[in-house]
Biopython code that builds the backbone (N, CA, C, O; Angstrom):
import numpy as np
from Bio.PDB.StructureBuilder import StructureBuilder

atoms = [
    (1, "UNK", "N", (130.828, 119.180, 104.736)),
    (1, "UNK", "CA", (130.093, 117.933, 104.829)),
    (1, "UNK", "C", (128.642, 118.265, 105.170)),
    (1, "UNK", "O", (128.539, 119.196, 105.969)),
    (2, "UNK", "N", (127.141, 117.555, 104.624)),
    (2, "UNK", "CA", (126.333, 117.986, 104.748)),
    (2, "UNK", "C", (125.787, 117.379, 105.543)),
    (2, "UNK", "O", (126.434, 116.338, 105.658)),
    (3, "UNK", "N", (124.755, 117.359, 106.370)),
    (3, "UNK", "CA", (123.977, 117.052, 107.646)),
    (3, "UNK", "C", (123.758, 115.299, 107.327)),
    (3, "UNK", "O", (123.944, 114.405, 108.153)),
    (4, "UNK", "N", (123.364, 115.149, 106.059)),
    (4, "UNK", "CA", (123.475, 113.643, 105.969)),
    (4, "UNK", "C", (124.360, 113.289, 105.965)),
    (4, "UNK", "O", (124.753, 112.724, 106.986)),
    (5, "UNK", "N", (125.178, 113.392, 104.881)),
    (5, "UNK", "CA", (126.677, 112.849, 104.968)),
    (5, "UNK", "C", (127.418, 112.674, 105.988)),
    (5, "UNK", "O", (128.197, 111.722, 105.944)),
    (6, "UNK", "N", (127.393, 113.480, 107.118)),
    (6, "UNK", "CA", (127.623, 113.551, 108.317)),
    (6, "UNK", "C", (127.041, 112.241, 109.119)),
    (6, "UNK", "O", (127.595, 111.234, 109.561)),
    (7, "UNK", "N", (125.344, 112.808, 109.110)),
    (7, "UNK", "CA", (124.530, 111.293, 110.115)),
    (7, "UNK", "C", (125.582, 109.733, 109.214)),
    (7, "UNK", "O", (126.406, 109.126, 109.898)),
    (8, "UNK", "N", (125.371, 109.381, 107.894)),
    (8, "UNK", "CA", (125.860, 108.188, 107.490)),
    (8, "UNK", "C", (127.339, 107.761, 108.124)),
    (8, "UNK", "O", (127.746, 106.636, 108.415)),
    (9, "UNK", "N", (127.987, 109.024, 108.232)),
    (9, "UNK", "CA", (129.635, 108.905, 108.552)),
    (9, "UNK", "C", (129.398, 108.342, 109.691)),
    (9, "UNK", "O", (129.934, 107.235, 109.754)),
    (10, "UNK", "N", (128.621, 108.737, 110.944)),
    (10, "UNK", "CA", (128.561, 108.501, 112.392)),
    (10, "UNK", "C", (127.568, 106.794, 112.485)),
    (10, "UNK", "O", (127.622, 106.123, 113.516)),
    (11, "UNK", "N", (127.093, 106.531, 111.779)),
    (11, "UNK", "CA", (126.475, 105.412, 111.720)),
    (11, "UNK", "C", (127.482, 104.414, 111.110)),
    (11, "UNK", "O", (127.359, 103.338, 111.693)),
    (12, "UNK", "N", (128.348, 104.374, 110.239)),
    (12, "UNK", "CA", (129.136, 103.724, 109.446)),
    (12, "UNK", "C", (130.534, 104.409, 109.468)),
    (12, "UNK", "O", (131.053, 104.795, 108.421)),
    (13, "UNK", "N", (131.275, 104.585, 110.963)),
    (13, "UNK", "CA", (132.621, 105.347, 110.459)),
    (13, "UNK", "C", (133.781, 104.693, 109.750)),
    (13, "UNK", "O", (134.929, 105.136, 109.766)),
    (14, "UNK", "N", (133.337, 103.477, 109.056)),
    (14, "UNK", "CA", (134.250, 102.587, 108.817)),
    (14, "UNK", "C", (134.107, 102.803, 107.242)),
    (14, "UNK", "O", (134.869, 102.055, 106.629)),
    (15, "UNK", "N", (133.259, 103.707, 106.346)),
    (15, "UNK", "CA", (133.132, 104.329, 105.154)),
    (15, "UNK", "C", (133.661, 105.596, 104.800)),
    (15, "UNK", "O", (133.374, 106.631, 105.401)),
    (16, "UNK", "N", (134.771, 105.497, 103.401)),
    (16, "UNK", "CA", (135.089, 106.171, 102.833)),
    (16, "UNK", "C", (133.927, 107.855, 102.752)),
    (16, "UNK", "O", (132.697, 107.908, 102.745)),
    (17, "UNK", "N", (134.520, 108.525, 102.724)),
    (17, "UNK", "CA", (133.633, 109.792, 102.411)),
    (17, "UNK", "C", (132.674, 108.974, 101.018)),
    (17, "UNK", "O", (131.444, 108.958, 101.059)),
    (18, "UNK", "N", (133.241, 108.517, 100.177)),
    (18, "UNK", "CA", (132.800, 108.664, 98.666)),
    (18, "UNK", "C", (131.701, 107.216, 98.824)),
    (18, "UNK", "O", (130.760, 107.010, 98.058)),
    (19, "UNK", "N", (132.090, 106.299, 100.015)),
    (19, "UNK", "CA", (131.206, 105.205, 100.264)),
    (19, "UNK", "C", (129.755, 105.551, 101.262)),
    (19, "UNK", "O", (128.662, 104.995, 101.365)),
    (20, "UNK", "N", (130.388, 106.767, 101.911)),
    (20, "UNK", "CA", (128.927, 107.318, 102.363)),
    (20, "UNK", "C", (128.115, 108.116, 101.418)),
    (20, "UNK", "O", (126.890, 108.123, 101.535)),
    (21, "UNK", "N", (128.677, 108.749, 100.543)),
    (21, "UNK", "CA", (127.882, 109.286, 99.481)),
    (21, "UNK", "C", (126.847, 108.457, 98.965)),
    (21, "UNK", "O", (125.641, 108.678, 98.855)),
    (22, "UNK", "N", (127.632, 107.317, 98.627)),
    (22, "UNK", "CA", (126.925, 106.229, 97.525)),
    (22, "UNK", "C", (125.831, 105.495, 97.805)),
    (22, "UNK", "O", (125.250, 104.722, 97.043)),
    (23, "UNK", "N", (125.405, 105.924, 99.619)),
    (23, "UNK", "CA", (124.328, 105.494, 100.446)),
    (23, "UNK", "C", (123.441, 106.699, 100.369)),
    (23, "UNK", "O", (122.524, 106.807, 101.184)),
    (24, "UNK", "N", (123.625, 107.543, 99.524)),
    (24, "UNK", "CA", (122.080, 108.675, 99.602)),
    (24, "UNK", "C", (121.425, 108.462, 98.258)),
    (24, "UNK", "O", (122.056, 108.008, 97.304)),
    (25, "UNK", "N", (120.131, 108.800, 98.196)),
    (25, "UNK", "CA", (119.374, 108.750, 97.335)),
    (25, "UNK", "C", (118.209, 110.332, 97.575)),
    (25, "UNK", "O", (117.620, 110.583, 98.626)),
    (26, "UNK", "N", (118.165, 110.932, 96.670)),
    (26, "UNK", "CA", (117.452, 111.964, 96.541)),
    (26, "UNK", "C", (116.668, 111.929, 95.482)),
    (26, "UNK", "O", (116.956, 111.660, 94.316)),
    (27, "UNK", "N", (114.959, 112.420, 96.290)),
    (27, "UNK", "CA", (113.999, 111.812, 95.130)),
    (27, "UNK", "C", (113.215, 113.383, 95.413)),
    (27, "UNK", "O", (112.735, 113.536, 96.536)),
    (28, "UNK", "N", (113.087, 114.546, 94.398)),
    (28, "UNK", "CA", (112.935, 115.542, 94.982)),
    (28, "UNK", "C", (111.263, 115.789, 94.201)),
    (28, "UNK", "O", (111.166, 115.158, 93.149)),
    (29, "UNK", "N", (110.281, 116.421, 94.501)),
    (29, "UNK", "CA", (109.005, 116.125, 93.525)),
    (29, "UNK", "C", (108.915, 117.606, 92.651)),
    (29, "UNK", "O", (108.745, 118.764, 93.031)),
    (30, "UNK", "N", (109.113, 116.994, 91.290)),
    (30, "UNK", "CA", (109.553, 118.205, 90.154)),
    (30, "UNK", "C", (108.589, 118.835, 89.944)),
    (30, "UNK", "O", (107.550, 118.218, 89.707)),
    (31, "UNK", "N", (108.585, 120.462, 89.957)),
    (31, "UNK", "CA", (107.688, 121.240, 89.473)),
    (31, "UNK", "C", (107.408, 122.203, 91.150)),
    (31, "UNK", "O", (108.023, 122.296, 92.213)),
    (32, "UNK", "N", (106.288, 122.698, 90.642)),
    (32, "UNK", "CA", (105.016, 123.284, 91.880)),
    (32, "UNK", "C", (105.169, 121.912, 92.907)),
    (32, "UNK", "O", (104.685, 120.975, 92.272)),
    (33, "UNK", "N", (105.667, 121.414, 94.282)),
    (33, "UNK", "CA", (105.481, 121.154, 95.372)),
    (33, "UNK", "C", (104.102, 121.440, 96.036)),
    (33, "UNK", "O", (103.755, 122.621, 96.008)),
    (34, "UNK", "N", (103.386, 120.684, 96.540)),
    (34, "UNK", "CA", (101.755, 120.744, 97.533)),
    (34, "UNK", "C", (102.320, 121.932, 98.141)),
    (34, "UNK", "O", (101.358, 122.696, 98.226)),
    (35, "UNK", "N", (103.449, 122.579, 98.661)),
    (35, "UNK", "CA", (103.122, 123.905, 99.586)),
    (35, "UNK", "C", (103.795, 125.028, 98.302)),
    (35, "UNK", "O", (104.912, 124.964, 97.788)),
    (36, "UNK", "N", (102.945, 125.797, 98.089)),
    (36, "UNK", "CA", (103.083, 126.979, 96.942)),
    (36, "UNK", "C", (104.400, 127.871, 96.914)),
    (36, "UNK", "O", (104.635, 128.643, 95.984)),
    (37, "UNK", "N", (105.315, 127.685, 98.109)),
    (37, "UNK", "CA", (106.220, 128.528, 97.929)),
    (37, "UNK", "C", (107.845, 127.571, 97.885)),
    (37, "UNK", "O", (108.989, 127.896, 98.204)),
    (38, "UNK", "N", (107.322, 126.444, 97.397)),
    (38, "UNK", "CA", (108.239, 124.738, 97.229)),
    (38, "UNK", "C", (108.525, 124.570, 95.360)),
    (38, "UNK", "O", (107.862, 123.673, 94.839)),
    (39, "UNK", "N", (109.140, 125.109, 94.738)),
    (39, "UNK", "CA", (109.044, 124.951, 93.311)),
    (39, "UNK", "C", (110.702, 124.058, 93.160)),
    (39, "UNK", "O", (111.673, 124.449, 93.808)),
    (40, "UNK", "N", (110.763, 123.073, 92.388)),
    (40, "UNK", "CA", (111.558, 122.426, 91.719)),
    (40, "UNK", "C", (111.643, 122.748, 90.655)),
    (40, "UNK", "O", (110.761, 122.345, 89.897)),
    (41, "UNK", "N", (112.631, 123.535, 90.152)),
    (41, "UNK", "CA", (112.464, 123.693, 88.748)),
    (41, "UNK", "C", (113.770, 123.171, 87.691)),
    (41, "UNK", "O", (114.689, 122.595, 88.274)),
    (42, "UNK", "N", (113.861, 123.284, 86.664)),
    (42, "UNK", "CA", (114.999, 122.981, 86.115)),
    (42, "UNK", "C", (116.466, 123.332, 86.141)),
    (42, "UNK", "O", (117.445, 122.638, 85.868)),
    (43, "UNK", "N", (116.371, 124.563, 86.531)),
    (43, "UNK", "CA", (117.728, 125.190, 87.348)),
    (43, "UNK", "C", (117.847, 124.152, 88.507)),
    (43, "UNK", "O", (119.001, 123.728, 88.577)),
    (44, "UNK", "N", (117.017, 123.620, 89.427)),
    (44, "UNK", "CA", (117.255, 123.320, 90.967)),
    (44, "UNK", "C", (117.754, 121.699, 89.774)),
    (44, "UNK", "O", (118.970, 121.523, 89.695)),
    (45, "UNK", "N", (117.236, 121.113, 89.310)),
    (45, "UNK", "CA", (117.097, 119.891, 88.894)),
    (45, "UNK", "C", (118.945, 119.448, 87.913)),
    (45, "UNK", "O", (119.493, 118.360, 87.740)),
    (46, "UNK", "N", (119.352, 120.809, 87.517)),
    (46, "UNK", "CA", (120.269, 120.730, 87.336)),
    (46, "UNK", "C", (122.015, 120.577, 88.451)),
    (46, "UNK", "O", (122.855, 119.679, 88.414)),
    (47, "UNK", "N", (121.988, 121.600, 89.141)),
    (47, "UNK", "CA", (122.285, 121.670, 90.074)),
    (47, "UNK", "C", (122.531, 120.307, 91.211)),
    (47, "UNK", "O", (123.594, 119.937, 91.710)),
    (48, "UNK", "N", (121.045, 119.699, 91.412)),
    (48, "UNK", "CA", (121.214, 118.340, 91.525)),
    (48, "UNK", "C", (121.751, 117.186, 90.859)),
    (48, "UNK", "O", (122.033, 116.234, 91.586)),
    (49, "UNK", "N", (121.938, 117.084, 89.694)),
    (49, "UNK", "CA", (122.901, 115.940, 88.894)),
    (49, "UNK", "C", (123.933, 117.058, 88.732)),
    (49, "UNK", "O", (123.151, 117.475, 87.877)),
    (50, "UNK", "N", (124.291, 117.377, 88.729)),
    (50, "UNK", "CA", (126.051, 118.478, 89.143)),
    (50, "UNK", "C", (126.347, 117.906, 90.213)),
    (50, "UNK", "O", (127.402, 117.276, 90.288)),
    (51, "UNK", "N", (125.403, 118.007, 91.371)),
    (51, "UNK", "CA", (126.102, 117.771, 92.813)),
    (51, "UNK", "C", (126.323, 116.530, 93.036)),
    (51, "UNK", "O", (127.361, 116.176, 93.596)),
    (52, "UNK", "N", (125.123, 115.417, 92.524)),
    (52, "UNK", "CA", (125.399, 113.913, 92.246)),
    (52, "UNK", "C", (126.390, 113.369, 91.723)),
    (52, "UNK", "O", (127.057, 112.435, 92.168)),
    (53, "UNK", "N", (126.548, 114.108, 90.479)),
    (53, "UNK", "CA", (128.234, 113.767, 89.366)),
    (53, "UNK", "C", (129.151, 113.720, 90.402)),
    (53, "UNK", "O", (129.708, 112.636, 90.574)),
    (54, "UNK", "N", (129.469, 114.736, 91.207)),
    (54, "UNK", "CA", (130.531, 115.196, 91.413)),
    (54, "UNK", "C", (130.719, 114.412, 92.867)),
    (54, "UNK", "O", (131.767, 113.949, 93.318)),
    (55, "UNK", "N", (129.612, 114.402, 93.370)),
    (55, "UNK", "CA", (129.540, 113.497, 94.768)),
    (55, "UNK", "C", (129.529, 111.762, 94.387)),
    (55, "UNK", "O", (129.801, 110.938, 95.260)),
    (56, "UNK", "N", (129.183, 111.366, 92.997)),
    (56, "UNK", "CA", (128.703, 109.874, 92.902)),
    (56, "UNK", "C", (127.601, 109.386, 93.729)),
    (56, "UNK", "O", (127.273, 108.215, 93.537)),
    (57, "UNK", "N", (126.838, 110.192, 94.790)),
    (57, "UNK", "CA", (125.442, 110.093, 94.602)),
    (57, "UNK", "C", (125.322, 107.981, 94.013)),
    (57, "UNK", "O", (125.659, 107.345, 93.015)),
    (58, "UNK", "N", (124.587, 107.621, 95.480)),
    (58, "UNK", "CA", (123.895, 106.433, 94.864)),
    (58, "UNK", "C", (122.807, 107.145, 94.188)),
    (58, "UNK", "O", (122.840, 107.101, 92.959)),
    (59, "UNK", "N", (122.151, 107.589, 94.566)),
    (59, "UNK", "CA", (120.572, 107.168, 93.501)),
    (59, "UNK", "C", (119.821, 108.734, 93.591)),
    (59, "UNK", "O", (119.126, 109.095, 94.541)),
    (60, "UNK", "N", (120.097, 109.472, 92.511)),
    (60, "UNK", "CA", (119.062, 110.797, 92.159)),
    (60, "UNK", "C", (117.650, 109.990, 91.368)),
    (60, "UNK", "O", (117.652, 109.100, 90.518)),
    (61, "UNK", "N", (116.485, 110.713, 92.042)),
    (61, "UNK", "CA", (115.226, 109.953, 91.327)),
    (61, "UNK", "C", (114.830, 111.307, 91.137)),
    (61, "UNK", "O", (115.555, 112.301, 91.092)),
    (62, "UNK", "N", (113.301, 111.210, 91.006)),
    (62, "UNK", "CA", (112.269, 112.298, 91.150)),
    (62, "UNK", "C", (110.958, 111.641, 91.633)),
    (62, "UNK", "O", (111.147, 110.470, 91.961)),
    (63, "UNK", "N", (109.957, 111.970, 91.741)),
    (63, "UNK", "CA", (108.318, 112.029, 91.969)),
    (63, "UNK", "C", (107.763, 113.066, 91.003)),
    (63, "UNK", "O", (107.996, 114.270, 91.109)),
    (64, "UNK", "N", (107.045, 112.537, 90.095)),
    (64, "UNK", "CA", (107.060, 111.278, 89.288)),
    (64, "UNK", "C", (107.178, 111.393, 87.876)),
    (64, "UNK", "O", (107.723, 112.423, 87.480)),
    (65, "UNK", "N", (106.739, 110.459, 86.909)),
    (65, "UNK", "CA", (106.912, 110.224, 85.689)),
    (65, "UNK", "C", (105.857, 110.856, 85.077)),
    (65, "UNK", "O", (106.056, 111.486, 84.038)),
    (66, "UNK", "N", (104.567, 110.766, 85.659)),
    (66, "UNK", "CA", (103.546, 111.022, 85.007)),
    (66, "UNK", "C", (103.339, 112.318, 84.809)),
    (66, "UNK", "O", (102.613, 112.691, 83.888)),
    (67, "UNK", "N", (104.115, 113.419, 85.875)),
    (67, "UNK", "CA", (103.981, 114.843, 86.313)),
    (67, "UNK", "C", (105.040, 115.637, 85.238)),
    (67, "UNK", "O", (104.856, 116.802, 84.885)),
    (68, "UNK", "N", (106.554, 114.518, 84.634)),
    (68, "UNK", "CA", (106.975, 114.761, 83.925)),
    (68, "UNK", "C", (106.743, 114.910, 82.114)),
    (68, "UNK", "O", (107.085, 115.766, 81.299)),
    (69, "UNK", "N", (106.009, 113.640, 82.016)),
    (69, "UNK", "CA", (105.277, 113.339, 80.851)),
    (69, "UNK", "C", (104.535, 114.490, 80.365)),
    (69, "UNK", "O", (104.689, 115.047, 79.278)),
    (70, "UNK", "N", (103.686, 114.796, 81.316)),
    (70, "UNK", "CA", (102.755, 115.903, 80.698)),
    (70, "UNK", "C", (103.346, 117.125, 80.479)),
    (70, "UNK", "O", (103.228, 117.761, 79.432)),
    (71, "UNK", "N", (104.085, 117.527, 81.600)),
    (71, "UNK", "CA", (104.725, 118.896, 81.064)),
    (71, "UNK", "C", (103.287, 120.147, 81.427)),
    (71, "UNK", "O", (103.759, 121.247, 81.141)),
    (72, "UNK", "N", (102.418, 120.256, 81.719)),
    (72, "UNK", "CA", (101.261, 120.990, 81.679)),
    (72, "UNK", "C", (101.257, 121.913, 83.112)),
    (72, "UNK", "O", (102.057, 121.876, 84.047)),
    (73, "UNK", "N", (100.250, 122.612, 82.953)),
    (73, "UNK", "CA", (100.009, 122.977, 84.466)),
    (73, "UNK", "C", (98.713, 123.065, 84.535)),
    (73, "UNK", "O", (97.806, 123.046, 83.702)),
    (74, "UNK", "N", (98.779, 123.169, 85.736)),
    (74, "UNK", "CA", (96.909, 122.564, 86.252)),
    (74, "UNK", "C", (97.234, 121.694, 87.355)),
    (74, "UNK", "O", (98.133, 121.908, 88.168)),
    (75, "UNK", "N", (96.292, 120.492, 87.339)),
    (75, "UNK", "CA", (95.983, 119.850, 89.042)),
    (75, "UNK", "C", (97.612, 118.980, 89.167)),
    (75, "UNK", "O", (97.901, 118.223, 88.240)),
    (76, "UNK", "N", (98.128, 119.066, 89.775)),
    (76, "UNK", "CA", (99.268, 118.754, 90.644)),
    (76, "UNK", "C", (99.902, 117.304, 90.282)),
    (76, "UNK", "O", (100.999, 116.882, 89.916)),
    (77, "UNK", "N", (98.699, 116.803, 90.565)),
    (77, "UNK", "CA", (98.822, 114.949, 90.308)),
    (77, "UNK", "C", (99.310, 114.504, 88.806)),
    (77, "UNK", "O", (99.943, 113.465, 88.620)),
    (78, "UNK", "N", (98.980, 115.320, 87.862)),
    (78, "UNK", "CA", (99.685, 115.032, 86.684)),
    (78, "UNK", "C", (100.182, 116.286, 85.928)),
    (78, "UNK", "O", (100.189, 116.307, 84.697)),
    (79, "UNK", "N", (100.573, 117.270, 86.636)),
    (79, "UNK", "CA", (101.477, 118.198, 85.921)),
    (79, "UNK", "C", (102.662, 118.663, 86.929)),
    (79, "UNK", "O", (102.563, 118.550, 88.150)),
    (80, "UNK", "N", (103.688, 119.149, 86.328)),
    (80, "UNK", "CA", (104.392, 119.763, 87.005)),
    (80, "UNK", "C", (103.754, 121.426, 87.449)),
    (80, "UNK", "O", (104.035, 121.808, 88.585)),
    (81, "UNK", "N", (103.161, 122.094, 86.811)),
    (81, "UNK", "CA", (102.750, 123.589, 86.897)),
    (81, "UNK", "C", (103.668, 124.273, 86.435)),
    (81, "UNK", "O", (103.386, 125.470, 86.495)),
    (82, "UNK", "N", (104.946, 124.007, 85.863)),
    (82, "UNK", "CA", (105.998, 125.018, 85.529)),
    (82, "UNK", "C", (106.101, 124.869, 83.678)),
    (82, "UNK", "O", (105.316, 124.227, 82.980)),
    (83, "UNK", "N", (106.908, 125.405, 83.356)),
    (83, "UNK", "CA", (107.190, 125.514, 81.841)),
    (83, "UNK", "C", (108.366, 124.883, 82.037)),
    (83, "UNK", "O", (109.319, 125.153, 82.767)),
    (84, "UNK", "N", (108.054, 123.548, 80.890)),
    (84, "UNK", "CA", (109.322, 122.587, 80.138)),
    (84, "UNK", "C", (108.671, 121.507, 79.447)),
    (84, "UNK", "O", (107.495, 121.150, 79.529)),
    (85, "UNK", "N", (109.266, 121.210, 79.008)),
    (85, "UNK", "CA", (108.870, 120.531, 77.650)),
    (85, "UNK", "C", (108.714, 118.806, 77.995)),
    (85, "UNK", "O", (109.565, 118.351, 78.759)),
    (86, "UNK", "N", (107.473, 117.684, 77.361)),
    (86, "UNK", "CA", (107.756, 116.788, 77.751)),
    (86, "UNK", "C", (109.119, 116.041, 78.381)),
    (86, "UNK", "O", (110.119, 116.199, 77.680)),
    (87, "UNK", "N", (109.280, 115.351, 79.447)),
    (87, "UNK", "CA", (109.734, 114.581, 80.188)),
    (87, "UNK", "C", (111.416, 115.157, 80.037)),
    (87, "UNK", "O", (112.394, 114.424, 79.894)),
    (88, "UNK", "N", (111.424, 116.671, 80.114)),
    (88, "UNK", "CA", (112.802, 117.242, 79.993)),
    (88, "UNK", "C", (113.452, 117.249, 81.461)),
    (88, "UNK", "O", (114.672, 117.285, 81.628)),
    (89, "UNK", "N", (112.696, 117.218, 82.311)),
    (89, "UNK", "CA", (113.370, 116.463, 83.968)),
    (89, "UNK", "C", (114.065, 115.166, 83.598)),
    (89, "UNK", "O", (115.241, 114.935, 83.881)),
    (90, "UNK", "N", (113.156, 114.225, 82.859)),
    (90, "UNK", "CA", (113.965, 112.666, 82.679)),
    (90, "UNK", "C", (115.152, 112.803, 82.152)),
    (90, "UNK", "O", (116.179, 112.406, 82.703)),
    (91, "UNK", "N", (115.103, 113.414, 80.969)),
    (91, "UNK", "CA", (116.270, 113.338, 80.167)),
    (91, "UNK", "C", (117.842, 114.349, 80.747)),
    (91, "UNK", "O", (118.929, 114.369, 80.170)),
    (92, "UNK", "N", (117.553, 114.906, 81.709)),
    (92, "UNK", "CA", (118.013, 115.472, 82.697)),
    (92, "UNK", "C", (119.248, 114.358, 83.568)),
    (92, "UNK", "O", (120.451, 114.107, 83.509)),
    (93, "UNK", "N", (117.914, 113.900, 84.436)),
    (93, "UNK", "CA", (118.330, 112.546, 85.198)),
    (93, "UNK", "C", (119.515, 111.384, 84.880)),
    (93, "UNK", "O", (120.457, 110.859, 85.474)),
    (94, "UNK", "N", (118.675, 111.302, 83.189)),
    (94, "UNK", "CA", (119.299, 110.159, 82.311)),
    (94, "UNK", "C", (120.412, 110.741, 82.299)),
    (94, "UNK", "O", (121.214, 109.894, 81.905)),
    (95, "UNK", "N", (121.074, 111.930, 82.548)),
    (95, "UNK", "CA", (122.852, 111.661, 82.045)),
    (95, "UNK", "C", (123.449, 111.941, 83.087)),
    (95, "UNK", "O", (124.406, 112.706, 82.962)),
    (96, "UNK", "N", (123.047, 111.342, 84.725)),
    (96, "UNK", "CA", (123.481, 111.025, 85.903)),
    (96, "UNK", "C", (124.110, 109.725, 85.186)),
    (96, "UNK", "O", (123.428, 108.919, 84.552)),
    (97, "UNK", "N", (125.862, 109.608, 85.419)),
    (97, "UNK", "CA", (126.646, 108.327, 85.405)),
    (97, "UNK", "C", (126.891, 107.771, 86.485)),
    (97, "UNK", "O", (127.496, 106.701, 86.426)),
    (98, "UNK", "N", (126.498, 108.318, 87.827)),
    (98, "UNK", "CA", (127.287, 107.621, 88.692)),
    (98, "UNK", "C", (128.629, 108.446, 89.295)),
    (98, "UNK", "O", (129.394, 107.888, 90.083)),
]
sb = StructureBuilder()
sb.init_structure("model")
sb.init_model(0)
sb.init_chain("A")
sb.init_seg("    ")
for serial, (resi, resn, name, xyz) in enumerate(atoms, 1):
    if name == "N":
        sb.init_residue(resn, " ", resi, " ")
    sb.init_atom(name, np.array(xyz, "f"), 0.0, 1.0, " ", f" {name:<3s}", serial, name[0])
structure = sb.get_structure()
């Protein structure tokens, strides 16, 4: 059980394991992270909708769209800094079912 899953259980012990799941949301910011040794990359991004699938995960997001769109590297605010192809984080995301 992980440190959240845990805090939700102790706040709500009256929830199913799979009903405390369904109360997390993870919004992780894709690419190069503001501290240089913080990278999100598509391996990590995978891994995360694996663990969501399998947990049912209320809500996997990211930060942001615009960083995805471009796909580039350079200033932070609108690139990820890594190599992948337009908005291949989204389409990622998109086959989170629940």
């Amino acid at each position: 059980m992980s440190p959240t899953h845990a805090q939700i259980r102790s706040v709500w012990p009256e929830l199913t394991s799979g009903q405390a799941w369904a109360k997390v949301g993870v919004t992780p910011m894709l690419g190069q992270n503001d501290n240089a040794s913080e990278v999100f990359g598509l391996s990590d991004a995978q891994q995360l909708i694996s663990f969501a699938q399998q947990n049912h995960l209320g809500e996997p997001a990211f930060w942001e769209m615009t960083r995805d769109a471009n796909a580039c590297t350079g200033g932070l605010s609108k690139c990820t800094d890594i190599t992948q192809t337009p908005y291949q984080f989204s389409k990622m995301f998109a086959a989170f079912t629940g």
